[in-house]
C-alpha positions in Angstrom: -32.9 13.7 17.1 -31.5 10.3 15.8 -28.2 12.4 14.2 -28.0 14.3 17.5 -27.7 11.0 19.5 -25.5 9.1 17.3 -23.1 12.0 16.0 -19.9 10.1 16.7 -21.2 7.2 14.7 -22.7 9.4 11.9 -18.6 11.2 11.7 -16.7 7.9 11.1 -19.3 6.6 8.9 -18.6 9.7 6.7 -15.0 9.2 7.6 -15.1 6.0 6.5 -16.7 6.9 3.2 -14.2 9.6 2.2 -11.3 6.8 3.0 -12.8 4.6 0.7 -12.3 7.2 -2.0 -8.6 8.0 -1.0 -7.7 4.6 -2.4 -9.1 5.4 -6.0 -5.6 5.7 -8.5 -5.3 9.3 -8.5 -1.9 11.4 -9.2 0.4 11.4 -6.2 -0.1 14.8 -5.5 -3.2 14.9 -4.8 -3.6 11.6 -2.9 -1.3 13.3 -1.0 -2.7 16.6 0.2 -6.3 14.6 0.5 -4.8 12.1 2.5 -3.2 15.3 4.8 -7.2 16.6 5.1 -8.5 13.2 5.9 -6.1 12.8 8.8 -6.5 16.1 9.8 -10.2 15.3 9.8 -9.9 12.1 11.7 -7.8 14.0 14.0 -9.7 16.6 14.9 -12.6 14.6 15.4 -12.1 13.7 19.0 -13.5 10.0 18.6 -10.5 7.9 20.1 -11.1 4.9 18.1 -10.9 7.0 14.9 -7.8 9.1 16.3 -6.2 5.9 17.0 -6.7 4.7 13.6 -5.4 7.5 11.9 -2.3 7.7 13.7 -1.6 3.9 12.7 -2.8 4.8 9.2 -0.2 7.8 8.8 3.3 5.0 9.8 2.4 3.4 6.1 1.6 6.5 4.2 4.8 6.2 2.3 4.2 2.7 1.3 0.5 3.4 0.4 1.6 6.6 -1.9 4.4 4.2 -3.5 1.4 2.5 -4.7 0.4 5.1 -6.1 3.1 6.0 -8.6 4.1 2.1 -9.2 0.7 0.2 -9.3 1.9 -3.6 -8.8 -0.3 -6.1 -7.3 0.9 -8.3 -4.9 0.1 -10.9 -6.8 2.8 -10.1 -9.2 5.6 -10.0 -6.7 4.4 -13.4 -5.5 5.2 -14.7 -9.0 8.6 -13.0 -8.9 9.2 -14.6 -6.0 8.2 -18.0 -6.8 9.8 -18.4 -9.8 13.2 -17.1 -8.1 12.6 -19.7 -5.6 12.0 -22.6 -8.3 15.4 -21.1 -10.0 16.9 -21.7 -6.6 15.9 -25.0 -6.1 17.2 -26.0 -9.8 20.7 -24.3 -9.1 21.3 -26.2 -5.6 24.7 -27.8 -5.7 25.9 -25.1 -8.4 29.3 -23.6 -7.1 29.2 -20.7 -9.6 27.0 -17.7 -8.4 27.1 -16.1 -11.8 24.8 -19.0 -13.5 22.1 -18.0 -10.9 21.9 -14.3 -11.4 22.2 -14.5 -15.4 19.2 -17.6 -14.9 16.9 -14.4 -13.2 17.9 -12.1 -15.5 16.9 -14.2 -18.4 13.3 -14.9 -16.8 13.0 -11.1 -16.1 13.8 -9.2 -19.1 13.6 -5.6 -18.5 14.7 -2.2 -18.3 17.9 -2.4 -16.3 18.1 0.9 -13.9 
């Protein structure tokens, strides 16, 4: 009788539950097609709060799925970008643009692409 009365909160608590496993590292391909259930889940569910979300979710699939295949913290790309910054700051006044970009390339050795 409980369930019965409370079945829209019982759904996006089980909603919520299998979204919490979507974000597990996983191959692409299958974050992919789970991801494609969920939201067709979330859809179908008629619960406008949940519909709503799921709609919002689906603009940064892309970006989340990136993740995916390149797992880099934020924290990492912070660094980057600090340290750039500090180069920056050391080079003001410089005239020649070609000391800068050899400076980064020196402080981030890596495979060129």
């Amino acid at each position: 009788e409980l369930l019965a009365a409370n079945q829209a909160l019982m759904t996006v608590y089980v909603m919520r539950a299998s979204l919490k496993e979507l974000w597990q590292p996983t191959d692409p391909r299958r974050w992919r097609t789970a991801w494609r259930a969920w939201h067709a889940m979330a859809i179908s569910s008629a619960i406008e709060p949940l519909v709503r979300f799921a709609k919002r979710l689906k603009l940064y699939w892309r970006g989340i799925l990136a993740r995916m295949r390149w797992p880099m913290h934020t924290g990492q790309l912070e660094g980057i970008n600090n340290r750039i910054k500090v180069m920056k700051r050391m080079a003001y006044g410089y005239r020649d643009s070609d000391f800068f970009f050899m400076k980064i390339k020196a402080a981030f050795p890596g495979n060129p692409r």
